[in-house]
N, C-alpha and C positions, 0 to 999 in steps of 0.2 A: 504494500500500500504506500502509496505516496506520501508521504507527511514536509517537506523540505523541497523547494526547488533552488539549483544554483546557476546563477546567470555567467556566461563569460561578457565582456565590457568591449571590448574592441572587437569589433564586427557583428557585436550581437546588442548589445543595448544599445550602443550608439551608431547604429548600421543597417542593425533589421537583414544582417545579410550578407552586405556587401562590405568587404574587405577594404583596409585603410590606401595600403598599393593599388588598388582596382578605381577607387576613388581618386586617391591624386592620378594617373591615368587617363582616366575622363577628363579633370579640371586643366591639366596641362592640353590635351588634344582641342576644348573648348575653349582654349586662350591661346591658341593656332601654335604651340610649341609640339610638333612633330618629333620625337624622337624615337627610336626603339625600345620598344619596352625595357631590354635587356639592360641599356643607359639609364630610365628612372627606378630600374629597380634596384640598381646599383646605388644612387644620390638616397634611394628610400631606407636601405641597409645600411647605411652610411652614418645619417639620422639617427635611427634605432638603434645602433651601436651607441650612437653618444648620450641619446638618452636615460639608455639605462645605467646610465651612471653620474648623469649633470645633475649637481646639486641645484637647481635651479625648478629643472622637473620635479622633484619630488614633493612638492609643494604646490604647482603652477596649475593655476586655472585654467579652463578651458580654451579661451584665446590665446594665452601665456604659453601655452603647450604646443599649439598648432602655429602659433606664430614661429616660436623658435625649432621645430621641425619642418619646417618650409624654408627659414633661412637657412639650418644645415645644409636640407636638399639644394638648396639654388649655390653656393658653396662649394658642395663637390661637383658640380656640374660648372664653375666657375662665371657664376650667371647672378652675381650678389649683389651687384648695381641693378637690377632691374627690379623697383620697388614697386610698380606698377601691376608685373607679373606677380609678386610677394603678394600683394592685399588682394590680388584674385584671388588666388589659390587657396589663402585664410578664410576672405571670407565666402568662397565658392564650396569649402571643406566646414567651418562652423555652423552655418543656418543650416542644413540637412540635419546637423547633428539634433541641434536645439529643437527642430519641428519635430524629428521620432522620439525625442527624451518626451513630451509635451503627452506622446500617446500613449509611451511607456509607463508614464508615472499612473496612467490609469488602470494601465493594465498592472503594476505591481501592485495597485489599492484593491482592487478585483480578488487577486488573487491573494491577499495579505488576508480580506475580508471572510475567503473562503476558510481559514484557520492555517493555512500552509506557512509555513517558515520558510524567510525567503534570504538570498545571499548572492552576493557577487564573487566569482574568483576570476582573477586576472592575470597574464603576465605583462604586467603597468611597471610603472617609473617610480614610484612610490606616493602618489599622487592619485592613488584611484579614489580614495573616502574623500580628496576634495571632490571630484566630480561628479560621483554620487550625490556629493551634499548641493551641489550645485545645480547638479538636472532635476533637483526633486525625487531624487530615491532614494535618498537617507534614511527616511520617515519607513519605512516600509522594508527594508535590514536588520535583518539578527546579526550580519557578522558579514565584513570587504577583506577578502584575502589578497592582497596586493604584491604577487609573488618576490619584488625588489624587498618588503619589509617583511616579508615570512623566511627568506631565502630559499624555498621551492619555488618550481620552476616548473610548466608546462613545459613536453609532457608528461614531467615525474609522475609514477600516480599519487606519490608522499602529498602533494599538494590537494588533491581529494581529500584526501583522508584525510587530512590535519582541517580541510574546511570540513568535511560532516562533521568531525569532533568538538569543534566550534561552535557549529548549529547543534551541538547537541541530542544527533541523528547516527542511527544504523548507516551503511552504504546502501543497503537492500532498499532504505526508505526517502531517498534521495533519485532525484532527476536530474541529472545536468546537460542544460539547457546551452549549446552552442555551433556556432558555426561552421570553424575547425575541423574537419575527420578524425585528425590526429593528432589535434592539442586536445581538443574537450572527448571527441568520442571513445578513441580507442582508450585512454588511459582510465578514464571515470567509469566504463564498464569493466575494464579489466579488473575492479576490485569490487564489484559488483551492482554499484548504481545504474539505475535506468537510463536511460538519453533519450535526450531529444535533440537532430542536428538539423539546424536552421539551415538550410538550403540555399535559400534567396529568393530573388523575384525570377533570376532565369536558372534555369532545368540546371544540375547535376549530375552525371552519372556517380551512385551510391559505390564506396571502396567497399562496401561489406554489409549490403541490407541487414545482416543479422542482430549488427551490433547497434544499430536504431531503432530503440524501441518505437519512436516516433517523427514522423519528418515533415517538417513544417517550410513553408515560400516566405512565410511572415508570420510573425512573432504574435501578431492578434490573432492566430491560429491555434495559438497554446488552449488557453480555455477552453474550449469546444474539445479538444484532444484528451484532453484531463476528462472529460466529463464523460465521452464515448469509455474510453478504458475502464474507468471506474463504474459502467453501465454492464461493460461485459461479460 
C-alpha cells in the first residue's frame, strides 16, 4: 500500500518531464544559436560540474541559480559578452518553471490532503529546500533530501533508503515519483519501492516496462493512477 510518495526536483517538479539539457536546447535553437547538440551539452556539463560544488549554489534562489548556470554555459562556449542571449535563456528557462511549480503546488495539496506523506529527493546543489520553499512546496514536505547535503548521490540506492527513513516509511510503502530511468527508477525499485516514471509530453520507449509500476506524460496524471491501483 502506498502510504509516502517521493518526488525527484529536476525534470520532474520543475519540468513535468522535460529535462534541464532538452530545455536549454530549445531556448538556444529559439534564440537562433545553432549548435550541435554535442557543443551545448558539453557548456551544460560544464555548469553542472561547477555547480555542485559553488558555494554560491547552495543557497541560491531560483533566478540566482539559473542565472549563474547560463553564464557558466555561455563561458565554456566563450560566448560571455552576449548579455542579451544570457537574459533569454534565464528568463526563457524560469517562467516555465514558475507556471508548472503554480500547478504542482496543487497537486502536492491534493495529494498531502489524501493523508500521503510526501518528499523531495534530488541530486541539487544544496539548495533544493530553498526552492521548495520558494515554488510553494515546502508546506506540503515531510523531508528534501538534497543529495550535495546528505552526501548520497543518485543513482546510489543508499539515497532511497536514507529518504524513506526520513519519511519514516517501509520501501514497500513508498513510490518514487521521477523522470530519470536510471537515476529514480532503477535504483528506488531495486530496494523495493514502487515507481512511477514520468515520461513527458513526447513518447518514450520504456528501458524495462517491468520496473514501472506506473507511467505517467504528466505529473497531473498521478492522482487518477493512485486511485485506479488502489481500486484494483
Amino acid at each position: 500500500m502506498i502510504r509516502a510518495l517521493l518526488f525527484d526536483m529536476g525534470g520532474t517538479l520543475d519540468g513535468d518531464g522535460l529535462h534541464w539539457l532538452d530545455r536549454f536546447v530549445e531556448l538556444y535553437a529559439a534564440a537562433g544559436v545553432r549548435l550541435p547538440r554535442e557543443v551545448l551539452r558539453a557548456a551544460f556539463d560544464h555548469a553542472e560540474a561547477l555547480s555542485a560544488s559553488d558555494d554560491v549554489m547552495a543557497t541560491a534562489s531560483l533566478d540566482q541559480m539559473i542565472e549563474r548556470h547560463v553564464g557558466w554555459q555561455l563561458a565554456h562556449m566563450h560566448a560571455s559578452g552576449d548579455h542579451a542571449l544570457r537574459r533569454r535563456l534565464v528568463d526563457g528557462f524560469v517562467a516555465p518553471v514558475r507556471a508548472v511549480a503554480a500547478d504542482n503546488v496543487r497537486l502536492l495539496a491534493d495529494l498531502s490532503a489524501r493523508g500521503l506523506r510526501l518528499g523531495v529527493v534530488s541530486n541539487g546543489c544544496g539548495n533544493v529546500d530553498v526552492l521548495c520553499a520558494e515554488l510553494g512546496y515546502a508546506p506540503y514536505l515531510s523531508v528534501v533530501v538534497d543529495s550535495r547535503r546528505a552526501g548520497l548521490y543518485k543513482p546510489d540506492p543508499a539515497i532511497f533508503i536514507y529518504a524513506a527513513a526520513k519519511m519514516e516509511r517501509r520501501p514497500s510503502n513508498v513510490m518514487m515519483v521521477g523522470d530519470s530511468f536510471d537515476r529514480d527508477v532503477r535504483p528506488a525499485k531495486s530496494i523495493g519501492m514502487m515507481t512511477a516514471w514520468l515520461e513527458g509530453p513526447a513518447p518514450r520507449t520504456c528501458p524495462d516496462p517491468s520496473l514501472a509500476d506506473v507511467r505517467l506524460r504528466h505529473l497531473a496524471e498521478l492522482p487518477a493512477m493512485l486511485e485506479m491501483r488502489a481500486s484494483a
